[in-house]
Each structure stands twice: as structure tokens, then as C-alpha cells.
C-alpha positions as CSV (number, residue, x, y, z in Angstrom):
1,X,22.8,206.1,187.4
2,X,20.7,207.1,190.2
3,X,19.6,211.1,190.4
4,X,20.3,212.8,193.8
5,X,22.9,213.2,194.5
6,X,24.9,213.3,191.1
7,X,22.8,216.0,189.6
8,X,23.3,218.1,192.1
9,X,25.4,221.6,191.7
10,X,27.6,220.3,195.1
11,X,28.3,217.0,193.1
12,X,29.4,218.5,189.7
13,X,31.7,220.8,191.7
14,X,33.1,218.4,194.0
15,X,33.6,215.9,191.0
16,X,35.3,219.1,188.9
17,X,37.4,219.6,191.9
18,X,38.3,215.8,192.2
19,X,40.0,215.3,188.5
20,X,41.3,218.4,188.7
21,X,43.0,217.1,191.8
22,X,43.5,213.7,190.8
23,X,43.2,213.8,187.3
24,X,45.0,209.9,186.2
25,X,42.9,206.7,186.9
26,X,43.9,205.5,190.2
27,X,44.0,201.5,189.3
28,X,45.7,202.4,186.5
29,X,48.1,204.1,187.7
30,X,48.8,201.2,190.5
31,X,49.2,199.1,187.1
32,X,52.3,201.4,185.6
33,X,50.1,202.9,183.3
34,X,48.8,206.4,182.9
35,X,45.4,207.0,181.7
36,X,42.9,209.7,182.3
37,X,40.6,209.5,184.7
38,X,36.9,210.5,183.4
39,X,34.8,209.0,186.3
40,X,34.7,209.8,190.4
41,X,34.1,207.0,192.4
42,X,32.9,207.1,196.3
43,X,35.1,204.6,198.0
44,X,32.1,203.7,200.5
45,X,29.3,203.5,198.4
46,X,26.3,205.7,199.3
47,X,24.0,202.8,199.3
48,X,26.2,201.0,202.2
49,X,26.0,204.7,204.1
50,X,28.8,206.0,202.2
51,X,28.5,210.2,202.5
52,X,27.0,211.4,199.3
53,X,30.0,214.1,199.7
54,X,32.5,212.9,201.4
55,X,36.0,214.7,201.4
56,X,38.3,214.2,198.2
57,X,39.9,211.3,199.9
58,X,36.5,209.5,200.2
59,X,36.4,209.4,196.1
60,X,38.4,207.3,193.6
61,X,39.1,209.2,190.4
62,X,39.1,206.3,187.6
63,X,38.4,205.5,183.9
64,X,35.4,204.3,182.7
65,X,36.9,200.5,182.2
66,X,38.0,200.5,186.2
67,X,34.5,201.5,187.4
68,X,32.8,199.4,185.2
């Protein structure tokens, strides 16, 4: 994983924020099934000028075997 800007103090929070918020995988839950969400997504990746923070809406909270 790329530094900026995930080891950032913004990022940590807004990530914090995010499960807390949204704390089930999101393509799991679209599947029926519940499972915890333990990685935050950007829906419009930085690299394709994506916002490094975008607004909550902006990230996808998701377990590891949906963002992989």
C-alpha cells in the first residue's frame, strides 16, 4: 500500500469514522450475509483523481476478501 495519504492522521480518523459508521462489509451485505468490515475503500480511486478524502459516501467499508 502506497504511503500518503493512508498514514496520514486525517486518514486514520476518517477511516475510524467510516466503520464506525458503516461498520458490515458492503458486498457482503448485498449478498445476505453479514460480515465485518475491516478495510475502507475509495469508490474513485485516488490514482484515477479520486479525492484522497472524500466524504463518507466516497468510501466503501469492506472485508479484506471483497477488496482483494
Amino acid at each position: 500500500m502506497a504511503k500518503w495519504p493512508y498514514d496520514t492522521a486525517a486518514w486514520k480518523k476518517l477511516r475510524e469514522v467510516k466503520l464506525a459508521t458503516s461498520p458490515l462489509c458492503e458486498d457482503c451485505e448485498r449478498e445476505g450475509r453479514w460480515v465485518e468490515a475491516t478495510v475502507v475503500d475509495h469508490r474513485h480511486a485516488i490514482s484515477q483523481g479520486g479525492a484522497p478524502f472524500p466524504s463518507l459516501a466516497g468510501l466503501a467499508s469492506l472485508c479484506a476478501r471483497h477488496h482483494s
